[in-house]
TILO-636769 format. One line per field, with one value per atom (N, C-alpha, C, O, CB): residue number from 1; residue in one letter; atom name; x, y, z. Coordinates in pm, 1 decimal. Atoms other than C-alpha are relative to their C-alpha. Glycine has a CB too. Layout:
N
resi c(NUM_...)
resn c(a_...)
name c(CA_...)
X c(X_...)
Y c(Y_...)
Z c(Z_...)
//
This chain:
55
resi c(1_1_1_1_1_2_2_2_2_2_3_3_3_3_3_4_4_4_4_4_5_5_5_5_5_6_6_6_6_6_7_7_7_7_7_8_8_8_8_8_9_9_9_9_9_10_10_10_10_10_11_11_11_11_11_12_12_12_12_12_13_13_13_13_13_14_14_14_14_14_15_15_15_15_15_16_16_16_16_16_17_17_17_17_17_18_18_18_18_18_19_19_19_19_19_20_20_20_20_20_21_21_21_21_21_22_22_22_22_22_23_23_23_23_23_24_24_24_24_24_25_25_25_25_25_26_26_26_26_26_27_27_27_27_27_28_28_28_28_28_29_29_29_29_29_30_30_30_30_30_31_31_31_31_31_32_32_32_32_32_33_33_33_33_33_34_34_34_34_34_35_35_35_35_35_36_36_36_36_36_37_37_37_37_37_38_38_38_38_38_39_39_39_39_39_40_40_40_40_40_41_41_41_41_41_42_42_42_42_42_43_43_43_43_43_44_44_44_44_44_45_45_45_45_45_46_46_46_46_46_47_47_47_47_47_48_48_48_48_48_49_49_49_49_49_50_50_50_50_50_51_51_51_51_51_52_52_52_52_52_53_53_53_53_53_54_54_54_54_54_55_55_55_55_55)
resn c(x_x_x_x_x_x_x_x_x_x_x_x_x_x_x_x_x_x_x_x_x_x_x_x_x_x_x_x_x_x_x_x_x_x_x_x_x_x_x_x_x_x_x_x_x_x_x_x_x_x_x_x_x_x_x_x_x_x_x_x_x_x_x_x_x_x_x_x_x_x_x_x_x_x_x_x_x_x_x_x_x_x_x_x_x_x_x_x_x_x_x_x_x_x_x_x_x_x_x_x_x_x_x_x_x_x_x_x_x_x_x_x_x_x_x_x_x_x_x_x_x_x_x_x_x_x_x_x_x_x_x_x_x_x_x_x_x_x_x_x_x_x_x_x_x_x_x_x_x_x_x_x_x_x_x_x_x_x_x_x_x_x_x_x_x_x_x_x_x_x_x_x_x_x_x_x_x_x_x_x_x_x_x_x_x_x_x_x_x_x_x_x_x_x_x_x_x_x_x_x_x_x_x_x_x_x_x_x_x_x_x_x_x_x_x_x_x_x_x_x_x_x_x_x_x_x_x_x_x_x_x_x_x_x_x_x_x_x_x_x_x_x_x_x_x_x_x_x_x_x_x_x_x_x_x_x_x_x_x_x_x_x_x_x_x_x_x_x_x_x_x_x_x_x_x)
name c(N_CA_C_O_CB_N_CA_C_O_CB_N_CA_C_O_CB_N_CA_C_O_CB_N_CA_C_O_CB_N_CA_C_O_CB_N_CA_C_O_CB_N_CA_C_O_CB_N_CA_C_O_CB_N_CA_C_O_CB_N_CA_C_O_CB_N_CA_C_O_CB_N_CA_C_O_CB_N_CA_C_O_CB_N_CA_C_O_CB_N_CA_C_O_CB_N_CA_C_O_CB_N_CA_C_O_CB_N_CA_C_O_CB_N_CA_C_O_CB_N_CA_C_O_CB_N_CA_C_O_CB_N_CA_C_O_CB_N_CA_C_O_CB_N_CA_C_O_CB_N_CA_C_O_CB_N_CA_C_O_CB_N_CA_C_O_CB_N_CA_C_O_CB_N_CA_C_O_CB_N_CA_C_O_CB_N_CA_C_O_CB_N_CA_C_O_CB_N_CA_C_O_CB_N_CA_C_O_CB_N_CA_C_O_CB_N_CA_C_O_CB_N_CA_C_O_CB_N_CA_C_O_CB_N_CA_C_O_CB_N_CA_C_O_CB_N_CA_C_O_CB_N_CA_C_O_CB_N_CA_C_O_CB_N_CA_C_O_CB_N_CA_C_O_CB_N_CA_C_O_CB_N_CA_C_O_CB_N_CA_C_O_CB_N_CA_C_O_CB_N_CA_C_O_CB_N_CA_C_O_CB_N_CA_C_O_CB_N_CA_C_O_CB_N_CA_C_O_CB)
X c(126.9_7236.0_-110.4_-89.7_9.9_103.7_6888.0_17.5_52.6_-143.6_-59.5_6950.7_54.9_27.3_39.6_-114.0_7242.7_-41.9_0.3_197.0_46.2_7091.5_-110.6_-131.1_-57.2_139.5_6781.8_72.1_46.6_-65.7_-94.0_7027.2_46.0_22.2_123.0_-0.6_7152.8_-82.1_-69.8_-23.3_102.7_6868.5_-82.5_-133.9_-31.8_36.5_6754.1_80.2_14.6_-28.6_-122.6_7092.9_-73.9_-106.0_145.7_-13.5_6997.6_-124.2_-128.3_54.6_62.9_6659.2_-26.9_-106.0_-10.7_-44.0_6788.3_96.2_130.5_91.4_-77.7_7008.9_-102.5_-54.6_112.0_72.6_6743.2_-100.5_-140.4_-102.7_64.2_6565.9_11.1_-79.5_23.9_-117.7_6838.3_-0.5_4.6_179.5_9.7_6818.4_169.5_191.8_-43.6_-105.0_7203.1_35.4_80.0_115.9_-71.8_7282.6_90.9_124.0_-32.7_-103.6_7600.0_40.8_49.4_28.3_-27.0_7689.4_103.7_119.5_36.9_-154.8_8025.3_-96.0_-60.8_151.3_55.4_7761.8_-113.5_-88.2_-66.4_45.0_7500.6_79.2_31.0_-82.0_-66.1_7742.5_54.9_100.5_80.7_-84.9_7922.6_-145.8_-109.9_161.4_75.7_7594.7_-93.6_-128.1_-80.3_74.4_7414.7_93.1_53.1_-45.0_-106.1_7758.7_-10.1_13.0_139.7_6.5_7697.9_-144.4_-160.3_9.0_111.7_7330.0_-31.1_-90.3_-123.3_-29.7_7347.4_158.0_212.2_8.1_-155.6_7693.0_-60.5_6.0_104.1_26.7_7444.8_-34.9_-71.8_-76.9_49.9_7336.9_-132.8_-210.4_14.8_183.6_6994.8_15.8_114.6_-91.3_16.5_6885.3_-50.4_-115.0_-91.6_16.1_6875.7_-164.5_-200.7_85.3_141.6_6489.2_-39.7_-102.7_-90.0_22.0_6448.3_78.5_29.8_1.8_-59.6_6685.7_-89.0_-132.2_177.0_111.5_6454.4_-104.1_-117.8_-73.5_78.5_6186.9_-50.9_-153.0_31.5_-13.8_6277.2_52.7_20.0_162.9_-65.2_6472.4_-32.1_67.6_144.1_11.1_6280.8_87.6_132.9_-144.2_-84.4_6468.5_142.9_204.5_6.3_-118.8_6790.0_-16.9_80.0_33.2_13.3_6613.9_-4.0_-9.1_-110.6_-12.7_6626.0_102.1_202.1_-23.6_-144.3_6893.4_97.2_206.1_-6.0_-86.4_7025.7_91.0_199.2_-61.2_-54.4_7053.9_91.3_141.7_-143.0)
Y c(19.4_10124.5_77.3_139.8_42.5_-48.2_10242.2_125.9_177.8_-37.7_-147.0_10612.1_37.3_124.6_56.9_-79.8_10677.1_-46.6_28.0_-70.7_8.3_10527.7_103.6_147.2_-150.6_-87.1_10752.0_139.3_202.9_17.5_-116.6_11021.7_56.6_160.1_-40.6_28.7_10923.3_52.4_130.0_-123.6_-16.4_10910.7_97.6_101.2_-22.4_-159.4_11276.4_40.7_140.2_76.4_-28.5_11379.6_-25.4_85.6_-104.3_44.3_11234.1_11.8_-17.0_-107.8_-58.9_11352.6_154.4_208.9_-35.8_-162.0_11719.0_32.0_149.1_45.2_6.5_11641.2_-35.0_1.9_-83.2_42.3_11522.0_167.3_240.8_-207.3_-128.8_11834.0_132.0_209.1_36.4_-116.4_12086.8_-45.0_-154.2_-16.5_15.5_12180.4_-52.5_-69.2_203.7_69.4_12033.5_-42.5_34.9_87.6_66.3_11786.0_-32.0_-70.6_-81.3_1.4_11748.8_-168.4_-255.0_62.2_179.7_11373.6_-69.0_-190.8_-44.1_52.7_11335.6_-41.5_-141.0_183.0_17.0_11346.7_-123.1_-239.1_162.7_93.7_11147.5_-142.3_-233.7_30.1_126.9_10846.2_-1.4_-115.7_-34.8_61.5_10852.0_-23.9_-98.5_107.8_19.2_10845.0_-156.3_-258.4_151.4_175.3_10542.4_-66.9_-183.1_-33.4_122.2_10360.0_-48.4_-165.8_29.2_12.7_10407.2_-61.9_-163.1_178.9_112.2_10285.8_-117.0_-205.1_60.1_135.7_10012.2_-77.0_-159.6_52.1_123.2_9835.4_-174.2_-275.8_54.9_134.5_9535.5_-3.3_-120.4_-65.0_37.9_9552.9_37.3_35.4_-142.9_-29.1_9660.1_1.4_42.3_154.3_-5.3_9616.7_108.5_182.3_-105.8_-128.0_9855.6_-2.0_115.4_-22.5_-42.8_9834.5_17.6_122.2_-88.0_-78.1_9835.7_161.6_243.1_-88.1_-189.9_10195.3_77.9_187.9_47.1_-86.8_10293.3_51.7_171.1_-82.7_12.4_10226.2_108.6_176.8_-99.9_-77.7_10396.7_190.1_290.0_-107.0_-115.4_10703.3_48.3_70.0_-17.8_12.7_10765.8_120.0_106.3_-5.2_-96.2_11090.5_-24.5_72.6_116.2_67.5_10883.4_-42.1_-76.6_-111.2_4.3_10836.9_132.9_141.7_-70.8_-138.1_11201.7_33.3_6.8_111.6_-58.7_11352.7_71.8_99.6_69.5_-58.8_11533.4_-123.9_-122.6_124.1_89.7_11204.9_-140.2_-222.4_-54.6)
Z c(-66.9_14799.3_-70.7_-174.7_146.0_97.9_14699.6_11.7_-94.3_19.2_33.8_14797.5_-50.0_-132.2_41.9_105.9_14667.2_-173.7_-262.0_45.3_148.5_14314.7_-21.8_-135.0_-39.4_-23.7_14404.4_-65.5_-167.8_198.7_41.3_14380.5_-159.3_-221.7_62.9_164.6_14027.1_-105.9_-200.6_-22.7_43.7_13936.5_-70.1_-182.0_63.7_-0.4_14007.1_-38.2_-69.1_104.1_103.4_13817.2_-125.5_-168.0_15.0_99.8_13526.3_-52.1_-171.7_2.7_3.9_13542.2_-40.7_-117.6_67.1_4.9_13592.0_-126.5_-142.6_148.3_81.1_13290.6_-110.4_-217.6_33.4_128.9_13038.5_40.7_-49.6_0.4_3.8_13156.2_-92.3_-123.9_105.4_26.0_13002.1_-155.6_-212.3_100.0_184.5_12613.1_-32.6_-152.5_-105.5_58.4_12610.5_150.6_235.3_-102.8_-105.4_12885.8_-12.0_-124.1_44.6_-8.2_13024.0_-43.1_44.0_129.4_16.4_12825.0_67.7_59.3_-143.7_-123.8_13090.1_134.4_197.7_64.7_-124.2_13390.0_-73.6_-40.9_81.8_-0.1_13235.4_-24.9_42.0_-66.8_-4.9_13143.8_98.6_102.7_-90.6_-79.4_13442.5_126.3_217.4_40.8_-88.2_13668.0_-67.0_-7.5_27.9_71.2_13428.7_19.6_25.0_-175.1_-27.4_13495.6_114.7_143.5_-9.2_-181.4_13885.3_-0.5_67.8_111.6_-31.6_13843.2_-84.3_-21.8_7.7_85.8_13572.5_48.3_-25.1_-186.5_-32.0_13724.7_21.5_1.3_208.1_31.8_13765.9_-103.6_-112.4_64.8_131.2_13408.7_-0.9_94.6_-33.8_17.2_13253.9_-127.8_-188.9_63.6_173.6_12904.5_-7.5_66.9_-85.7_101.0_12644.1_-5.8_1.4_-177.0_-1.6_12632.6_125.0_140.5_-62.0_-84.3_12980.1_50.3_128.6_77.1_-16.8_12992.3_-79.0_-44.5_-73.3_85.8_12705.6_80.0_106.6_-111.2_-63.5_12893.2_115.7_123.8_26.9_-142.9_13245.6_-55.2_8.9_119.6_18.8_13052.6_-141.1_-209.9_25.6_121.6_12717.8_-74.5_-188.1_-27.6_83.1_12633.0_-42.4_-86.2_67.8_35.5_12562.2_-133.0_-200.6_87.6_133.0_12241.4_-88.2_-210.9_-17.4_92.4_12149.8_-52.6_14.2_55.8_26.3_11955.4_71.4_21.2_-80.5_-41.4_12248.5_90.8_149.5_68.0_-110.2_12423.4_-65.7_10.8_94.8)
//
């Protein structure tokens, strides 16, 4: 439901925050909110630090 993605969300937020995010928590929380699918430019898009080298 939308909360619990809301949730995710703010994880993965709090994880691009951090000079080395935890990469076990962010993939297993983008699996829980992408399970319907999202393109790679829209994830760009919504999560741009996935283009950084830590991401």
């Amino acid at each position: 439901d939308a909360s619990s993605i809301e949730g995710h969300v703010n994880v993965l937020h709090i994880q691009y925050s951090k000079m080395r995010p935890d990469t076990l928590v962010v993939k297993d929380r983008m699996q829980r909110t992408f399970a319907d699918g999202m393109t790679v430019e829209d994830t760009l898009k919504k999560y741009p630090f996935l283009k950084t080298p830590s991401g």
